[in-house]
N, C-alpha and C positions, 0 to 999 in steps of 0.2 A: 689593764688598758683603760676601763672607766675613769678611775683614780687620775691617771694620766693625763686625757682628754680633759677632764675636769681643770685640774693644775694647769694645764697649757690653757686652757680657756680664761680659768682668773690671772696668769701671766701676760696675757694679750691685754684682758681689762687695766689691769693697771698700768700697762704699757700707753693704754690710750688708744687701742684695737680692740673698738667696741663688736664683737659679734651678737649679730641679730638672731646665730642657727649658730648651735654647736651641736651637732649628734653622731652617736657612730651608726652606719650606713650598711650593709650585707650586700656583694654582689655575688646573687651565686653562681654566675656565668665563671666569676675569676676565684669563686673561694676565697673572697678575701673581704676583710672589716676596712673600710676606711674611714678616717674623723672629716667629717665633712665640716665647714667650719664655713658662714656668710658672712660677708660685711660688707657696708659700703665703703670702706679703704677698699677695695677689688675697681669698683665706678669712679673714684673719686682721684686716686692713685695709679692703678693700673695692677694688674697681677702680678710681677715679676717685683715692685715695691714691697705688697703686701706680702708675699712668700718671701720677703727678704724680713721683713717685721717676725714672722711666725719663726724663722729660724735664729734670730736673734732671742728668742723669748726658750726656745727651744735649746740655747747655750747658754742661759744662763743658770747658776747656782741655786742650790742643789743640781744638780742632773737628775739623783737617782729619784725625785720626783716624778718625771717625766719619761724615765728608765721605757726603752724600746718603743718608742715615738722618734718618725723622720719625718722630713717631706714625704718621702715616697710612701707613706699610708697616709699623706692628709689631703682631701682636697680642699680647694680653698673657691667659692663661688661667691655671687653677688645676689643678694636680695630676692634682686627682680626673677630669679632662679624658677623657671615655674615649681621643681619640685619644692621648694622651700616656698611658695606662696602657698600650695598648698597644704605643705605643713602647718603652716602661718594660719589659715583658716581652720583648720582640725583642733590643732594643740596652744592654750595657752600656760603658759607658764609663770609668768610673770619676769621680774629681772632675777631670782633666786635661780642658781644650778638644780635642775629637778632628776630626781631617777624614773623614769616615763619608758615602758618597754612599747613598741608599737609595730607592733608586726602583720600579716593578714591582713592589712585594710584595704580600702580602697577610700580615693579621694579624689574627686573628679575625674571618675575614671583611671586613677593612676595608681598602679598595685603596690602598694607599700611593703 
């Protein structure tokens, strides 16, 4: 699923769906990983555009790049996200896909 997220994230790049936050996400209330994905196509466009861009990126060739990635594990949020500001303030990265494990923290109060 790494592998995946990552290919979907350089698919969006080149598609011209700059994300500012790509990471996968643990909820353990649900048991479940989701690719949480930022950008301002979300403010700029609207959600329902942007989730139409990720699904587009998400049929195209190869598939088995992206092999078990849907909508329904990715969320797609905007910037101004508080959790993604303060990720934004914790982790830099640079423009390169980074392997960044970040578990137990806390950031502004916000249990990561």
């Amino acid at each position: 699923m790494l592998e995946a997220g990552k290919e979907l994230t350089r698919r969006l790049d080149r598609m011209g769906f700059k994300a500012v936050a790509s990471f996968w996400l643990y909820n353990s209330e649900t048991n479940e990983w989701r690719l949480v994905l930022a950008s301002h196509q979300v403010d700029r466009k609207g959600p329902k555009k942007a989730y139409g861009t990720i699904l587009n990126a998400l049929n195209k060739k190869p598939a088995e790049e992206v092999i078990g990635l849907s909508l329904q594990n990715i969320t797609l949020t905007s910037p101004l996200d508080p959790l993604i500001k303060s990720l934004r303030t914790a982790l830099r990265t640079g423009k390169a896909l980074s392997d960044i494990r970040f578990s137990r923290n806390m950031i502004n109060y916000l249990l990561i």
